[in-house]
mmCIF file of the N, C-alpha and C atoms, coordinates in Angstrom:
data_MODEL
# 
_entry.id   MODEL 
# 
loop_
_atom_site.group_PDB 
_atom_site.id 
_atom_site.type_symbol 
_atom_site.label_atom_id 
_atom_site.label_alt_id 
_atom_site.label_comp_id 
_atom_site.label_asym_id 
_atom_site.label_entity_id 
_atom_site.label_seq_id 
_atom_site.pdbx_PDB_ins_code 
_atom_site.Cartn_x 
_atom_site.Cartn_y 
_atom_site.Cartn_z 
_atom_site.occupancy 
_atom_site.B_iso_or_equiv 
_atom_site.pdbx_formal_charge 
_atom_site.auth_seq_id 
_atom_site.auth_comp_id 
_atom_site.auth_asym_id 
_atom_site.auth_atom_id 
_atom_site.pdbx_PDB_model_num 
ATOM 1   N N  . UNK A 1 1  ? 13.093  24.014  6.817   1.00 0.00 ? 1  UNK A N  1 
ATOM 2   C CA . UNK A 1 1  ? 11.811  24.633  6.567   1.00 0.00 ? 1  UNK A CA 1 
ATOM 3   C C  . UNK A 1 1  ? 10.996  24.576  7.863   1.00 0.00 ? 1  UNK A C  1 
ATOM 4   N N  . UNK A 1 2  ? 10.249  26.189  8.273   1.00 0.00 ? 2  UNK A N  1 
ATOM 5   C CA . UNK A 1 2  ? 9.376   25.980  9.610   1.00 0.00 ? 2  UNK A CA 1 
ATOM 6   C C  . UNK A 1 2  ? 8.006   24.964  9.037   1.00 0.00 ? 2  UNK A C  1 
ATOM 7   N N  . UNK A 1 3  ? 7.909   24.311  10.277  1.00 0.00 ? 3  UNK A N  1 
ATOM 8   C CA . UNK A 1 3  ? 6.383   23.885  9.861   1.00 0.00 ? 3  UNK A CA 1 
ATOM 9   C C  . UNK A 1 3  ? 5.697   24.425  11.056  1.00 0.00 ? 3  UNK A C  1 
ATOM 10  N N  . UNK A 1 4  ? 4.299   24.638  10.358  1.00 0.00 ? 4  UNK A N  1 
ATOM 11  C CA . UNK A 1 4  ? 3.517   25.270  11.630  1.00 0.00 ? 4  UNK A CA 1 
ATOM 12  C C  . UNK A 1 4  ? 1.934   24.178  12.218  1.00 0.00 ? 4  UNK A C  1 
ATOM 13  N N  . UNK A 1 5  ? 1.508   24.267  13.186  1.00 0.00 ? 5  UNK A N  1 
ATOM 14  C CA . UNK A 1 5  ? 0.544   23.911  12.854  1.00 0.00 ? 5  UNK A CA 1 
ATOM 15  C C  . UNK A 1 5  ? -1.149  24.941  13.349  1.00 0.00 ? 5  UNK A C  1 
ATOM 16  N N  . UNK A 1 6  ? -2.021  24.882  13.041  1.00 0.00 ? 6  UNK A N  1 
ATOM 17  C CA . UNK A 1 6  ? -3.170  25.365  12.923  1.00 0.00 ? 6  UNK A CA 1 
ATOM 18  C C  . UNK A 1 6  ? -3.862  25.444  14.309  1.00 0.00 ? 6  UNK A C  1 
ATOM 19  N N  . UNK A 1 7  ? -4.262  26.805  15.124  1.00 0.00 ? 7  UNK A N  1 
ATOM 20  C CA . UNK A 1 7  ? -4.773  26.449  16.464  1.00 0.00 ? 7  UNK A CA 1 
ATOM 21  C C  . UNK A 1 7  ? -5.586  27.672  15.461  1.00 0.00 ? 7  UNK A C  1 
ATOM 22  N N  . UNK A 1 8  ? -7.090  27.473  16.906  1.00 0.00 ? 8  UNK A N  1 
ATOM 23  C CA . UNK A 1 8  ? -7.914  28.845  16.752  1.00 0.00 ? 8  UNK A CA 1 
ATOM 24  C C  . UNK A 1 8  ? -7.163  30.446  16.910  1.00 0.00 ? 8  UNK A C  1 
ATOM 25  N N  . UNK A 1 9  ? -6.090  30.064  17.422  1.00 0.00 ? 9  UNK A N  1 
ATOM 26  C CA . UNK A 1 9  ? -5.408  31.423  17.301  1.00 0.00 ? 9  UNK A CA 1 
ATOM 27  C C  . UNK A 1 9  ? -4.358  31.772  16.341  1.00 0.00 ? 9  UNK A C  1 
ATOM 28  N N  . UNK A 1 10 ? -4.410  31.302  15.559  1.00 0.00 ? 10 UNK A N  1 
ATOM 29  C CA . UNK A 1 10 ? -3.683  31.375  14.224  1.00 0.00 ? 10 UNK A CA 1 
ATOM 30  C C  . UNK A 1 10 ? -2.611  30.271  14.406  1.00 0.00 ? 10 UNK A C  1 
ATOM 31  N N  . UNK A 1 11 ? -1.633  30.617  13.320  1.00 0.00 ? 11 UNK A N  1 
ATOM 32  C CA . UNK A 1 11 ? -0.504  29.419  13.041  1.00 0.00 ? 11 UNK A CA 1 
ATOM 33  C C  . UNK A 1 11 ? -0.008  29.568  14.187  1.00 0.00 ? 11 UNK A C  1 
ATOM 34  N N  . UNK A 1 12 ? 1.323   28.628  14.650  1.00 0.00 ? 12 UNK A N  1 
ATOM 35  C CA . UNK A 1 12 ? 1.959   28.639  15.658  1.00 0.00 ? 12 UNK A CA 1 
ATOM 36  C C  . UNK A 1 12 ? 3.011   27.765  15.227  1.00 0.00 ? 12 UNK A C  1 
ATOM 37  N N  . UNK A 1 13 ? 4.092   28.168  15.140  1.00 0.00 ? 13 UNK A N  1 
ATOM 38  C CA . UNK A 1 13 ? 5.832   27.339  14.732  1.00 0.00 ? 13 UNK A CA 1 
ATOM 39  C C  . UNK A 1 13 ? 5.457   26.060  15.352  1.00 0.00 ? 13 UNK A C  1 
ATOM 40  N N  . UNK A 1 14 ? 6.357   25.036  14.753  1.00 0.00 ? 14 UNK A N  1 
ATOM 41  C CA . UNK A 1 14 ? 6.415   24.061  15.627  1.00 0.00 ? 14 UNK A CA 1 
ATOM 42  C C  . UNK A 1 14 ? 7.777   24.019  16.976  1.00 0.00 ? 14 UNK A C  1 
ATOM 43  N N  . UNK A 1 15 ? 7.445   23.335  17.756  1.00 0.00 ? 15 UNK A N  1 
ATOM 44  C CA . UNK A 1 15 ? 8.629   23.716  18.734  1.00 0.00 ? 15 UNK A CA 1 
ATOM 45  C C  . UNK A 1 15 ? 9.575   22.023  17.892  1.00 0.00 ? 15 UNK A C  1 
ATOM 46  N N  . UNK A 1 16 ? 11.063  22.629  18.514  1.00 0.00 ? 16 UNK A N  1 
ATOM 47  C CA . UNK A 1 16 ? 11.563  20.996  17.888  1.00 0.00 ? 16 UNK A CA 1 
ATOM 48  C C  . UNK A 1 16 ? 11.137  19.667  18.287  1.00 0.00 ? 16 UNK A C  1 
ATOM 49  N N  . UNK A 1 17 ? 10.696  20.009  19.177  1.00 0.00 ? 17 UNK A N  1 
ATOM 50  C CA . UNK A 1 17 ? 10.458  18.448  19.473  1.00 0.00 ? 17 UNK A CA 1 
ATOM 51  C C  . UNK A 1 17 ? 9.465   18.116  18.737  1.00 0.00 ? 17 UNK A C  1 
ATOM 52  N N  . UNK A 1 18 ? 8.584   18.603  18.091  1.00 0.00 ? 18 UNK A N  1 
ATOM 53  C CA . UNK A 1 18 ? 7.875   18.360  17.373  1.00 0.00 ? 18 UNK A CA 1 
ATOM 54  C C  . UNK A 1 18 ? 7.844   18.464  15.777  1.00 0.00 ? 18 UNK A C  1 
ATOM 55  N N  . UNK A 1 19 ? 9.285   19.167  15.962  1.00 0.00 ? 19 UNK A N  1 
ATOM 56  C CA . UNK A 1 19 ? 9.667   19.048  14.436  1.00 0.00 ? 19 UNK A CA 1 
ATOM 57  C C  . UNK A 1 19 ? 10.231  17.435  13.995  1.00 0.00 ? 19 UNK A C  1 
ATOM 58  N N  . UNK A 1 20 ? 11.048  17.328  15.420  1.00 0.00 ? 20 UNK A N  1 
ATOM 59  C CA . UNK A 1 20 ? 11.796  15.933  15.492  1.00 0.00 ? 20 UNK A CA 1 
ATOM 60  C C  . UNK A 1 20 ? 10.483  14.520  14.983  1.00 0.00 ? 20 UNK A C  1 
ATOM 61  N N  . UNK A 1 21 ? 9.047   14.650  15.751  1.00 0.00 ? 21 UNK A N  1 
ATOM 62  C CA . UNK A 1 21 ? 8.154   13.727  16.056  1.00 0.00 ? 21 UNK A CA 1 
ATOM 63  C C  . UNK A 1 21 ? 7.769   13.770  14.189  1.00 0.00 ? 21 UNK A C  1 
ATOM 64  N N  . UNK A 1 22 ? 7.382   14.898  13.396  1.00 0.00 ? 22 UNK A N  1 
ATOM 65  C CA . UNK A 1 22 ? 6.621   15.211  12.398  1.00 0.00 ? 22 UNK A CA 1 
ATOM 66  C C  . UNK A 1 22 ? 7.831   14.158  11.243  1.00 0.00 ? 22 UNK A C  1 
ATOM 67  N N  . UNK A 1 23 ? 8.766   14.790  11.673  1.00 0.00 ? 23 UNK A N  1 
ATOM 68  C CA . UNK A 1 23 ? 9.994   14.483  10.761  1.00 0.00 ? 23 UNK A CA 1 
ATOM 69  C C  . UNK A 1 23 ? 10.346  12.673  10.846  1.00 0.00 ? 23 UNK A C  1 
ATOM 70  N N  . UNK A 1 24 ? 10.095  11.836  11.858  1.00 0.00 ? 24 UNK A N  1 
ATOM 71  C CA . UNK A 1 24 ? 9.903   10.582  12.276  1.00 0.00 ? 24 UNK A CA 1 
ATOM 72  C C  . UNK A 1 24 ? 8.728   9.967   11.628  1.00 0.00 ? 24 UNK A C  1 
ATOM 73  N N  . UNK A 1 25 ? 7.712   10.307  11.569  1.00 0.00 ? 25 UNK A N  1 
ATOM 74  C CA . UNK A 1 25 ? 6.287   9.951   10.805  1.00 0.00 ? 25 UNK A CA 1 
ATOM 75  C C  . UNK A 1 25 ? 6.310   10.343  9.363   1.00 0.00 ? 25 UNK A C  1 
ATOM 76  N N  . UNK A 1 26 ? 6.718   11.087  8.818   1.00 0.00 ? 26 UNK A N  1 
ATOM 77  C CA . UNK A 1 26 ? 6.996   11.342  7.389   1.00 0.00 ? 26 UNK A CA 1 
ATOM 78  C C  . UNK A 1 26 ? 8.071   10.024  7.068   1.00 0.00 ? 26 UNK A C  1 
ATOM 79  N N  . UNK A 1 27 ? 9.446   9.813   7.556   1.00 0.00 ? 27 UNK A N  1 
ATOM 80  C CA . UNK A 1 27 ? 10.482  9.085   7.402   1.00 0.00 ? 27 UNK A CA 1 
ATOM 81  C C  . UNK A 1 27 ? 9.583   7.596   7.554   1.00 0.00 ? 27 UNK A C  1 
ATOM 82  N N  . UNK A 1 28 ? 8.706   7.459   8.786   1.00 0.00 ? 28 UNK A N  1 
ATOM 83  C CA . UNK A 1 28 ? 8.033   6.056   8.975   1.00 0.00 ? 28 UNK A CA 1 
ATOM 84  C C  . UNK A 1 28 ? 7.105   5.554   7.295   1.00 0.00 ? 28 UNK A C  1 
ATOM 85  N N  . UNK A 1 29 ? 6.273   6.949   6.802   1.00 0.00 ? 29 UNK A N  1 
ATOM 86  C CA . UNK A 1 29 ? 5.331   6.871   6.076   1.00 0.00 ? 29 UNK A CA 1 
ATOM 87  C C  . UNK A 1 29 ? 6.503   6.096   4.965   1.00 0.00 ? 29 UNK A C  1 
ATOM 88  N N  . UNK A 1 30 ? 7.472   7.056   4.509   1.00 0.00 ? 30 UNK A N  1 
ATOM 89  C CA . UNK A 1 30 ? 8.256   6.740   3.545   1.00 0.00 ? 30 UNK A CA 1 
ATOM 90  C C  . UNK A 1 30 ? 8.727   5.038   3.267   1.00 0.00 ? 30 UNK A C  1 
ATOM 91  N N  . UNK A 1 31 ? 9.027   4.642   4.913   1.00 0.00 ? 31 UNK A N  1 
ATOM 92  C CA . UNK A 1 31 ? 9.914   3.522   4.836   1.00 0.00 ? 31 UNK A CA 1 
ATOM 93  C C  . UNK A 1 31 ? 8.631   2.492   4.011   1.00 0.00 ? 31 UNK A C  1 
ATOM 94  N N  . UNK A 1 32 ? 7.232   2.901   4.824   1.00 0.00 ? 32 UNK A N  1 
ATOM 95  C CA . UNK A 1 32 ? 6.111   1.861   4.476   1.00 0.00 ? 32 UNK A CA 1 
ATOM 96  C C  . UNK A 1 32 ? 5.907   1.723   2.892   1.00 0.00 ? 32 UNK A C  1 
ATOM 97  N N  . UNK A 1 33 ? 6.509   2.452   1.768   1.00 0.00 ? 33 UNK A N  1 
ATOM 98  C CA . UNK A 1 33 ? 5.776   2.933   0.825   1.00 0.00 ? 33 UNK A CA 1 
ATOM 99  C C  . UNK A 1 33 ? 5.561   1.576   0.008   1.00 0.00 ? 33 UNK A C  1 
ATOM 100 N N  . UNK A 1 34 ? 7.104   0.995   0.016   1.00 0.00 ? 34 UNK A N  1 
ATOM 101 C CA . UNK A 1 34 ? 7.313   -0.196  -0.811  1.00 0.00 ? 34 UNK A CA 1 
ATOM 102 C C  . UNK A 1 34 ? 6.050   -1.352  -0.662  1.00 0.00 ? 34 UNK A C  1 
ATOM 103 N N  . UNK A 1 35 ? 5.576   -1.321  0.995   1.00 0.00 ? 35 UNK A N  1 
ATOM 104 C CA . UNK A 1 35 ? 4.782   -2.562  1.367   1.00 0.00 ? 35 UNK A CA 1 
ATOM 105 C C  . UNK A 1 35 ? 3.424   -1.977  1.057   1.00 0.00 ? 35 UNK A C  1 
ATOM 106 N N  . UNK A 1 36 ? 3.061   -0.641  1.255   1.00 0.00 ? 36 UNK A N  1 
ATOM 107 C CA . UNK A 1 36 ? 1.816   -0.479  0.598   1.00 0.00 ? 36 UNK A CA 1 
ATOM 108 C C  . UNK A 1 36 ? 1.365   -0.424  -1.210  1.00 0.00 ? 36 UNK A C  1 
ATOM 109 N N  . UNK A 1 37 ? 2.539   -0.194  -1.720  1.00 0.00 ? 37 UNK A N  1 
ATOM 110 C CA . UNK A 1 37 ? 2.943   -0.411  -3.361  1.00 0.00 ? 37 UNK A CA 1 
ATOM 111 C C  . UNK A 1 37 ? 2.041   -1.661  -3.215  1.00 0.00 ? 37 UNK A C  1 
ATOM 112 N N  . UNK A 1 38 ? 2.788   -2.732  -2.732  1.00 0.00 ? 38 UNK A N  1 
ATOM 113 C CA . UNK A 1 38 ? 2.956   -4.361  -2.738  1.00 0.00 ? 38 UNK A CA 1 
ATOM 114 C C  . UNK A 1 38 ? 1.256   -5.042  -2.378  1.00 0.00 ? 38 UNK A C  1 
ATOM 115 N N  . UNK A 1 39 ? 0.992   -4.019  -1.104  1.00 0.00 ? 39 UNK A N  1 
ATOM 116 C CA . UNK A 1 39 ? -0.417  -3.959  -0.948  1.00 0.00 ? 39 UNK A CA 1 
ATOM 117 C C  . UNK A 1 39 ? -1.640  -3.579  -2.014  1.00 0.00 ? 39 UNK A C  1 
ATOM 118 N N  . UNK A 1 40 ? -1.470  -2.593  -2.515  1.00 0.00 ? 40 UNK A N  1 
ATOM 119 C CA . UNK A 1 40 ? -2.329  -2.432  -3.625  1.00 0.00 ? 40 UNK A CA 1 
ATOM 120 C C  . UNK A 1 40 ? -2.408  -3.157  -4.496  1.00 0.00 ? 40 UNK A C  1 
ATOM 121 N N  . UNK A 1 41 ? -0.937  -3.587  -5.112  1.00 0.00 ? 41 UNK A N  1 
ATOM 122 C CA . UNK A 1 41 ? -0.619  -5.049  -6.337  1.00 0.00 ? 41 UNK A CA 1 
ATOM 123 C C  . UNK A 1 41 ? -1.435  -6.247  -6.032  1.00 0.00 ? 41 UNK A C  1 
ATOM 124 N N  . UNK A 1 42 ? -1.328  -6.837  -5.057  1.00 0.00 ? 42 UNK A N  1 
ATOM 125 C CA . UNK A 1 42 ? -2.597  -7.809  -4.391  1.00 0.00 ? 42 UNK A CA 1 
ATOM 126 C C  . UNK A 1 42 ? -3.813  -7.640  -4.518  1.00 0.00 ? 42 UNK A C  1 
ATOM 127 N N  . UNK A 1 43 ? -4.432  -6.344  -3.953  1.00 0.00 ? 43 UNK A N  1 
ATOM 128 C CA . UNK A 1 43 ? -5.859  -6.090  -4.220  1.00 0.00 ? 43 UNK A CA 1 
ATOM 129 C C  . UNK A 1 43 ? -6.330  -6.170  -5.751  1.00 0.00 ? 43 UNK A C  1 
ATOM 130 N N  . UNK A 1 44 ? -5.525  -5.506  -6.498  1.00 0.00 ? 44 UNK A N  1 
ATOM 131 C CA . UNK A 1 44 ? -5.707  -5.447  -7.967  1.00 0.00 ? 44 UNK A CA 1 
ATOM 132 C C  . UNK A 1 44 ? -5.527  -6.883  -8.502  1.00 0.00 ? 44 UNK A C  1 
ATOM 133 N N  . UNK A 1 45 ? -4.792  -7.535  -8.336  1.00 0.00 ? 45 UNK A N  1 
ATOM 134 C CA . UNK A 1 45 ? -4.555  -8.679  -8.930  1.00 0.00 ? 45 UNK A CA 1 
ATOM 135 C C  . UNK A 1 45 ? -5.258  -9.932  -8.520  1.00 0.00 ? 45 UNK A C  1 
ATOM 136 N N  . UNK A 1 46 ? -5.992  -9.688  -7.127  1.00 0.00 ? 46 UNK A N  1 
ATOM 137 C CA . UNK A 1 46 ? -7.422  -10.503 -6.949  1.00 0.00 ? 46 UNK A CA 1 
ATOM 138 C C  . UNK A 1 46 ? -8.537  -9.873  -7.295  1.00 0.00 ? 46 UNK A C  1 
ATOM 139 N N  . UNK A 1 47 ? -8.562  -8.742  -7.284  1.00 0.00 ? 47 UNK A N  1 
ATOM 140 C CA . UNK A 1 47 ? -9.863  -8.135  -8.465  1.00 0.00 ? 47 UNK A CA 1 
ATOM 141 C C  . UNK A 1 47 ? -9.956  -8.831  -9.345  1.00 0.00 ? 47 UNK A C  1 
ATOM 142 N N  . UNK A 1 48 ? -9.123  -8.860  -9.950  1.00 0.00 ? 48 UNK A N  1 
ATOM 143 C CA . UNK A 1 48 ? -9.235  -9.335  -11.562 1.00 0.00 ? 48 UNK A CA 1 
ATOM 144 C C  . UNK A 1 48 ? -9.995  -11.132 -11.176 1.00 0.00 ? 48 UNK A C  1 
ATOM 145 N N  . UNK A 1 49 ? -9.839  -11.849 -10.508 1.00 0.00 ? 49 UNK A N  1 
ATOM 146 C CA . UNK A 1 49 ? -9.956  -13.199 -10.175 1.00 0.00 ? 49 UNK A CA 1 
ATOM 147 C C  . UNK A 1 49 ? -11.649 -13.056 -10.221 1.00 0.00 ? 49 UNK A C  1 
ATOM 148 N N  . UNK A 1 50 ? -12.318 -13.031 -11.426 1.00 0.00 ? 50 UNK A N  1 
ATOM 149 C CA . UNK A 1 50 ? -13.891 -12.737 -11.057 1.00 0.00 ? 50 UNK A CA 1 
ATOM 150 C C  . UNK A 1 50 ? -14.520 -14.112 -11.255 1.00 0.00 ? 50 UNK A C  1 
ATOM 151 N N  . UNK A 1 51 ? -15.950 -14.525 -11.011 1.00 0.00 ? 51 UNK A N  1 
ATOM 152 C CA . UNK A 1 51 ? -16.687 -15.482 -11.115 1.00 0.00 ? 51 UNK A CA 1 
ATOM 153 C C  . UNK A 1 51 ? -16.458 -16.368 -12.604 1.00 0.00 ? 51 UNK A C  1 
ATOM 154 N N  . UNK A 1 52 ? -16.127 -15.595 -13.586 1.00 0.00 ? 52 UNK A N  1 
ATOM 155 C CA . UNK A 1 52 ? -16.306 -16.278 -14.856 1.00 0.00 ? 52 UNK A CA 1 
ATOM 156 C C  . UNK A 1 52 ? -14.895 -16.446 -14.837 1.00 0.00 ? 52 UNK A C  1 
ATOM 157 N N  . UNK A 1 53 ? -14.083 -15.897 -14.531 1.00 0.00 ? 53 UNK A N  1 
ATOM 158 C CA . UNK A 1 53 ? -12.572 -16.286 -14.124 1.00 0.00 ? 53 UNK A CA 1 
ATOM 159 C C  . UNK A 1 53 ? -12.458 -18.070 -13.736 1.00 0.00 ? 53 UNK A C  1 
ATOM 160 N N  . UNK A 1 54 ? -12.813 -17.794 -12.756 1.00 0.00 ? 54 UNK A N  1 
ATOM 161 C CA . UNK A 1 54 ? -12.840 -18.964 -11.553 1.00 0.00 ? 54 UNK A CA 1 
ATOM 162 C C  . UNK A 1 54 ? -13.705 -20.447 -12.559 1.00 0.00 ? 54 UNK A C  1 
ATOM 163 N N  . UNK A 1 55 ? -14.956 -19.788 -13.285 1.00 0.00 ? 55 UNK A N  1 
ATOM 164 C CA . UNK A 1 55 ? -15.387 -20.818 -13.818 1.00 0.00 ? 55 UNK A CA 1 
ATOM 165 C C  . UNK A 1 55 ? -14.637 -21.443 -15.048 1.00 0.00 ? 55 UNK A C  1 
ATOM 166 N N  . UNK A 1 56 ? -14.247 -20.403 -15.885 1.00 0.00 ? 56 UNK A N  1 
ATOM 167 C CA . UNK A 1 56 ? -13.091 -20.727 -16.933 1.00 0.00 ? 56 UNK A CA 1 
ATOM 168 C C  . UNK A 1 56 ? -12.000 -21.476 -16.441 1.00 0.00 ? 56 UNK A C  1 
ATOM 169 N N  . UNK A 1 57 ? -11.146 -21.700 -15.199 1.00 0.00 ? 57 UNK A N  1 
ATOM 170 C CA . UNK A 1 57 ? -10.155 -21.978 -14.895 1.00 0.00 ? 57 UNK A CA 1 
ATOM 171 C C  . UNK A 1 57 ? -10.717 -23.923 -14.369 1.00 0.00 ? 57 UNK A C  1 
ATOM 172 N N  . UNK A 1 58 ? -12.198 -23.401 -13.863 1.00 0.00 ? 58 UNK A N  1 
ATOM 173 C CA . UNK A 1 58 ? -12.377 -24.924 -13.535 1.00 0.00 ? 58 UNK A CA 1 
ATOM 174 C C  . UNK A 1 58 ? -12.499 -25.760 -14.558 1.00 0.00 ? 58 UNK A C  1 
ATOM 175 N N  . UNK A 1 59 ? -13.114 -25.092 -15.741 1.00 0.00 ? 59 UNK A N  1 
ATOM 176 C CA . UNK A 1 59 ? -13.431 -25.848 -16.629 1.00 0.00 ? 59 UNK A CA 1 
ATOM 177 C C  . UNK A 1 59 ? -12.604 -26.141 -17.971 1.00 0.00 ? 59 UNK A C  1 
ATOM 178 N N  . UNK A 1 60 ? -11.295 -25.024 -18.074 1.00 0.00 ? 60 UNK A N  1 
ATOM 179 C CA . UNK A 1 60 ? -10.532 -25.411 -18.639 1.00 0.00 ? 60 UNK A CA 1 
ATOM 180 C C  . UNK A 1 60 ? -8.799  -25.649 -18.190 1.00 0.00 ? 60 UNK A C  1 
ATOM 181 N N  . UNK A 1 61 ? -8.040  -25.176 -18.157 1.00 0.00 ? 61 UNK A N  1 
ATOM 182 C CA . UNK A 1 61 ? -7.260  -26.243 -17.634 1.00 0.00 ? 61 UNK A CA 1 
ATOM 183 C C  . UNK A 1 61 ? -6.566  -24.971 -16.234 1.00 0.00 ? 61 UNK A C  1 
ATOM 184 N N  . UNK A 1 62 ? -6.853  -23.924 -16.287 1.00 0.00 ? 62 UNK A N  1 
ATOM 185 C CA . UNK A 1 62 ? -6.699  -23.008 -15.012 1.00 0.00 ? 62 UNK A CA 1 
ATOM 186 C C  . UNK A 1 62 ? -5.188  -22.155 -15.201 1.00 0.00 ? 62 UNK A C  1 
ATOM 187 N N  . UNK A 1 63 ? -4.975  -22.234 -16.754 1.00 0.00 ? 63 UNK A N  1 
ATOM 188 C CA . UNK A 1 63 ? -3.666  -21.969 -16.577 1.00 0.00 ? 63 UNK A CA 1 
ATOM 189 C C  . UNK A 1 63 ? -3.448  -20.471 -15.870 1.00 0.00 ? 63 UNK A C  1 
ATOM 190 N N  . UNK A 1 64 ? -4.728  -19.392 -16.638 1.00 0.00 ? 64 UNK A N  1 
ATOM 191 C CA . UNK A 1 64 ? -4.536  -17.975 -15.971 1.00 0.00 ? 64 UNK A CA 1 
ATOM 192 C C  . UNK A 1 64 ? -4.532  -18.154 -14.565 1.00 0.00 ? 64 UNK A C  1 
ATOM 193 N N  . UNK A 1 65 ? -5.514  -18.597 -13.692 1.00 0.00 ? 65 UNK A N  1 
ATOM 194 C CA . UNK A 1 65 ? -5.731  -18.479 -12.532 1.00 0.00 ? 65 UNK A CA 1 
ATOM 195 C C  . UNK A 1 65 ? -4.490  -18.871 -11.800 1.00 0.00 ? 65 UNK A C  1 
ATOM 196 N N  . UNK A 1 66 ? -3.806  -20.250 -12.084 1.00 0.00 ? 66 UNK A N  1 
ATOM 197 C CA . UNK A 1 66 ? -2.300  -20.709 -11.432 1.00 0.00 ? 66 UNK A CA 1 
ATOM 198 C C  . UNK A 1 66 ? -1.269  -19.222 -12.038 1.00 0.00 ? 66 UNK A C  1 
ATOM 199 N N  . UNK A 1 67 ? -1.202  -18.546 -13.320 1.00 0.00 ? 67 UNK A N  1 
ATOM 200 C CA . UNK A 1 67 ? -0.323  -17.578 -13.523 1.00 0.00 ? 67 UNK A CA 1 
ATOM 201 C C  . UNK A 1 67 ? -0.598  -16.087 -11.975 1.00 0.00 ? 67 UNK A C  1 
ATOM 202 N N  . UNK A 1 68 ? -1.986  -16.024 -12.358 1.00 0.00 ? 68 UNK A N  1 
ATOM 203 C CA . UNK A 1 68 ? -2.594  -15.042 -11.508 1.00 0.00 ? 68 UNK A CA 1 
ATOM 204 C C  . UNK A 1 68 ? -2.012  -15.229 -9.815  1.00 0.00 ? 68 UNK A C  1 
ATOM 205 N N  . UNK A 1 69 ? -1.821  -16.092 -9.395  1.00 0.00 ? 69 UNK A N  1 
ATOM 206 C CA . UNK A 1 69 ? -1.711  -16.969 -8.225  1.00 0.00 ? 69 UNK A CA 1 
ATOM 207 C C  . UNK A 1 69 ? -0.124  -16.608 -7.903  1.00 0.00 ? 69 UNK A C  1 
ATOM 208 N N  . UNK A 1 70 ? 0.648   -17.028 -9.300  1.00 0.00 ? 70 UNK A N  1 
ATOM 209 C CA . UNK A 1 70 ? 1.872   -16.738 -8.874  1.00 0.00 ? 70 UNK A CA 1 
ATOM 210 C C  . UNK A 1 70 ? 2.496   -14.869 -8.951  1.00 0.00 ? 70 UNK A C  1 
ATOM 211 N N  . UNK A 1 71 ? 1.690   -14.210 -9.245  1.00 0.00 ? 71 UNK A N  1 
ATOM 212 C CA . UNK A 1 71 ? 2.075   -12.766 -9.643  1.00 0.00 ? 71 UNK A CA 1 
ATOM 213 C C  . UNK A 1 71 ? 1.460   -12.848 -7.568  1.00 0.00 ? 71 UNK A C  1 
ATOM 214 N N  . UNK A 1 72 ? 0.417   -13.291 -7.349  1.00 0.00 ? 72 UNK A N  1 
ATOM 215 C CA . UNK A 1 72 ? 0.252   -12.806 -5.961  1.00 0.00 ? 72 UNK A CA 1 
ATOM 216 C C  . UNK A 1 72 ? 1.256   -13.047 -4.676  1.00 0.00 ? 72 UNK A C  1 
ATOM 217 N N  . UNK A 1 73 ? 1.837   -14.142 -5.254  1.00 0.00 ? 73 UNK A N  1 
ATOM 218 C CA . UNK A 1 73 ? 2.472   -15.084 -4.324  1.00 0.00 ? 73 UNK A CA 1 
ATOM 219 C C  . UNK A 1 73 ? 4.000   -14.206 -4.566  1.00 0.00 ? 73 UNK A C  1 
ATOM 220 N N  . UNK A 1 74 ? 4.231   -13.403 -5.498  1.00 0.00 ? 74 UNK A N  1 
ATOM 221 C CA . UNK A 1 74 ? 5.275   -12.437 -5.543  1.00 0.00 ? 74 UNK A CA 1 
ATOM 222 C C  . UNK A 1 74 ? 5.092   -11.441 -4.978  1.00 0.00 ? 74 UNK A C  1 
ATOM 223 N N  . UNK A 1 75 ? 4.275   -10.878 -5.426  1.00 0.00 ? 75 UNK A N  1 
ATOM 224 C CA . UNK A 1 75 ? 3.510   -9.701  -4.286  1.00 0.00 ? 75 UNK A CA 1 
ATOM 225 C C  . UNK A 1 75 ? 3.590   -9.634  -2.791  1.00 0.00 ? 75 UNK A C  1 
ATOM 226 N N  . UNK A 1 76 ? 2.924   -11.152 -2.072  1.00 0.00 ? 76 UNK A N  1 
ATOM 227 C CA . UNK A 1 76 ? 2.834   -11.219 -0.834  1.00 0.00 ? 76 UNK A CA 1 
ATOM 228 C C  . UNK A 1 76 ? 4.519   -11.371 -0.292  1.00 0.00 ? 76 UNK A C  1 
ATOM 229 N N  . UNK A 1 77 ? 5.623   -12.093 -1.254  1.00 0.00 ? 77 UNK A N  1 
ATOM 230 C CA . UNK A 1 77 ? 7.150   -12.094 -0.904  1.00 0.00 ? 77 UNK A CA 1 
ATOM 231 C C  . UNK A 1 77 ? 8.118   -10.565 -0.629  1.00 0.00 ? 77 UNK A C  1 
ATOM 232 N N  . UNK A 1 78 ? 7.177   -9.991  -1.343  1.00 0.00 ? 78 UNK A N  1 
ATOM 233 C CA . UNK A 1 78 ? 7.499   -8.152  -0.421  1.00 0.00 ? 78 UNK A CA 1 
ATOM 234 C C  . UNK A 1 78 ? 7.178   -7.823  0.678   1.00 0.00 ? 78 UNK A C  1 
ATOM 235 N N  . UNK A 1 79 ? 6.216   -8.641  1.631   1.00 0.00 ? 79 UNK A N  1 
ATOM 236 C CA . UNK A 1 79 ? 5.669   -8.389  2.409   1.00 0.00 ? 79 UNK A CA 1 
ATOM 237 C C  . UNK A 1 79 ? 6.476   -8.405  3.873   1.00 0.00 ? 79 UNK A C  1 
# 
């Protein structure tokens, strides 16, 4: 498939070498996908860790927060 890209003078093919460069950064994006998956799982799963969280866990025996802890600590082992 041509790809083109966008100048003030209309489209313009890509030459290969720049098909080669486009085609390298798509393949790079791809390889990353798993670790940014893994990335988002973290953010979400310390979201959830809120103030009344934290106080519930001090004051009763913390079991969510140690569960919560270990879903992260899986998360960060993709990393």
């Amino acid at each position: 498939m041509t790809r083109y890209r966008q100048t003030k003078d209309g489209k313009i093919k890509f030459t290969p070498e720049q098909e080669t460069a486009r085609d390298l950064e798509e393949q790079a994006w791809e390889d990353g996908k798993d670790k940014r998956l893994a990335k988002l799982k973290i953010r979400e799963l310390e979201d959830a860790v809120t103030q009344r969280r934290l106080r519930d866990a001090v004051l009763g025996d913390g079991g969510w927060l140690k569960a919560q802890e270990a879903k992260i600590a899986t998360e960060r082992g993709k990393l």
